[in-house]
N, C-alpha and C positions, 0 to 999 in steps of 0.2 A: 504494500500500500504506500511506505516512503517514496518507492520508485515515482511512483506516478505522480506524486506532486513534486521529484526533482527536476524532472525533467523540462514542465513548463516553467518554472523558477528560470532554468538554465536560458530557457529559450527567451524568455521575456527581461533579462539582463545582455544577453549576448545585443535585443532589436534597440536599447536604450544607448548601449556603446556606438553600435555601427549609425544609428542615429547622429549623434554627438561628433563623429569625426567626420562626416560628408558636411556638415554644417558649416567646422572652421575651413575645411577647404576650399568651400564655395567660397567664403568671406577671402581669402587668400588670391582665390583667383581672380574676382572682382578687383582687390585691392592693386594689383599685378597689372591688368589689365587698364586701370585707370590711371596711374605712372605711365605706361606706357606711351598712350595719349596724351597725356603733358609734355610728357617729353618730345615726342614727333612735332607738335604744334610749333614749338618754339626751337629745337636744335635741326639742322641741315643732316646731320648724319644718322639721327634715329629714322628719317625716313625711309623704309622698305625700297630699297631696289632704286636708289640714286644715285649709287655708282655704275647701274648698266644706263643711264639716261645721258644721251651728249648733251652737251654745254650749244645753246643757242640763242644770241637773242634776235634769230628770224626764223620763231617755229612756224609752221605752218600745221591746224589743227581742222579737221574735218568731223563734222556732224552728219548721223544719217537716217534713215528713217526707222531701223529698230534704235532708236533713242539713244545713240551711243556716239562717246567723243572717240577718235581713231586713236585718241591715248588719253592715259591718267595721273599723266604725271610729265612734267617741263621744266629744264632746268637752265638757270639765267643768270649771267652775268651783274650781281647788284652795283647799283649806280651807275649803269649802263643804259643807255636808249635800247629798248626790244621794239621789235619789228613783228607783229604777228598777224597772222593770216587767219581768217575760219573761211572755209567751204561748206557749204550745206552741199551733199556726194550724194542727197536724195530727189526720190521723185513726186513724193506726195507732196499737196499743197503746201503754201503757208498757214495759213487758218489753219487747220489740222495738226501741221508738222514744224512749223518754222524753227528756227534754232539762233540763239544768239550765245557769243561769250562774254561772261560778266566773271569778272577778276572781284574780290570780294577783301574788306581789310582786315588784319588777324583779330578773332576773336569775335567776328559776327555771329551769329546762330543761322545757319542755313536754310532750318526750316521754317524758321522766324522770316526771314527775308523771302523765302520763297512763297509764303502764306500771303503774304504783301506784295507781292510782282502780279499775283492772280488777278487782280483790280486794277491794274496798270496795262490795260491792253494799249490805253491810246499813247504812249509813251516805249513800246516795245517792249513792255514786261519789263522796265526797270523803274519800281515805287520812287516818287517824286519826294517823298518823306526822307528815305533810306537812302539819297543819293551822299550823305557823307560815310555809307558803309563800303561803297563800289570806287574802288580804285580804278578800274577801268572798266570799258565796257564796247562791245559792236551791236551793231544796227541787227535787227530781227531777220534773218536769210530766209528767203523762200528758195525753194528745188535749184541749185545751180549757178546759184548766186556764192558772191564773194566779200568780205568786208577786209580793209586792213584798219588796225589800229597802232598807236604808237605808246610807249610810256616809259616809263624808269620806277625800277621797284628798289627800295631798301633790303636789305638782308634778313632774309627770313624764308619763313613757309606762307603762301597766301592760298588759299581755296577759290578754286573756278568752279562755275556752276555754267550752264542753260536755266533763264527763266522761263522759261514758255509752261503753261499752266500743268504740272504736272511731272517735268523733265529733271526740275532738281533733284529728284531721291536719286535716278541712275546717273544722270549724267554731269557730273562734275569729277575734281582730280586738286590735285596740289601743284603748284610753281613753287620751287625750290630757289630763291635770289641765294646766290655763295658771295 
């Protein structure tokens, strides 16, 4: 008769342990993951895969109709004039599909800004409000078309998006100024 009540004992201390130690892990790995993130934001060389990116300030970046920039990441001479190009490489309309590049300053919130572009149709999707968050910016592309723009960035990491209603979850990336 001891048997059978050691057993659930055993089993109902072993579920309290294994409980206990998935717990601090989670918290560990959160904690891990959100240094990490600090760190990328603000240092050149925590960024993933910025030493396979060449150094240009004449990228040339294309948008297309599955909602995608030709890259995610541009790396740039700071204190230097950049020269950049966007392509829209697709075939569906503007209404529908347009694409702009908007360079963004460190420490905007993304989804903040992109929530606010959504109301800015007669302005190309960039909020009249928010223009001290956008370091740069191009004109809305339809199918085929081309914009250049010009600027000089400081050192740092800066976030590009597409505003067009809906575009900024997939399609933005980091500029990396060294």
């Amino acid at each position: 008769m001891k048997k059978l009540f050691v057993f659930p004992a055993i089993a109902v201390a072993l579920s309290f342990a294994a409980c206990g130690g998935s717990e601090n892990k989670s918290t560990s790995t959160t904690t891990e993951e959100t240094t990490t993130a600090d760190a990328g934001s603000t240092s050149t060389e925590t960024v993933p895969g910025i030493e396979n990116v060449e150094l240009s300030n004449k990228p040339v970046v294309e948008g297309n109709d599955q909602m995608k920039f030709n890259t995610e990441l541009l790396r740039v001479k700071a204190g230097e004039e950049v020269q950049l190009t966007l392509k829209n490489v697709g075939e569906l309309p503007k209404e529908s599909m347009g694409h702009n590049f908007v360079i963004l300053a460190p420490g905007v919130d993304v989804a903040t800004f992109g929530a606010e572009a959504v109301a800015a149709a007669d302005n190309d999707y960039i909020p009249k409000t928010s223009l001290s968050s956008v370091v740069a910016h191009t004109k809305l592309l339809g199918p085929g078309e081309e914009d250049k723009i010009t600027f000089t960035l400081e050192k740092g990491v800066y976030t590009f998006i597409c505003s067009f209603p809906g575009h900024f979850g997939v399609m933005q990336g980091k500029i990396v100024a060294e």
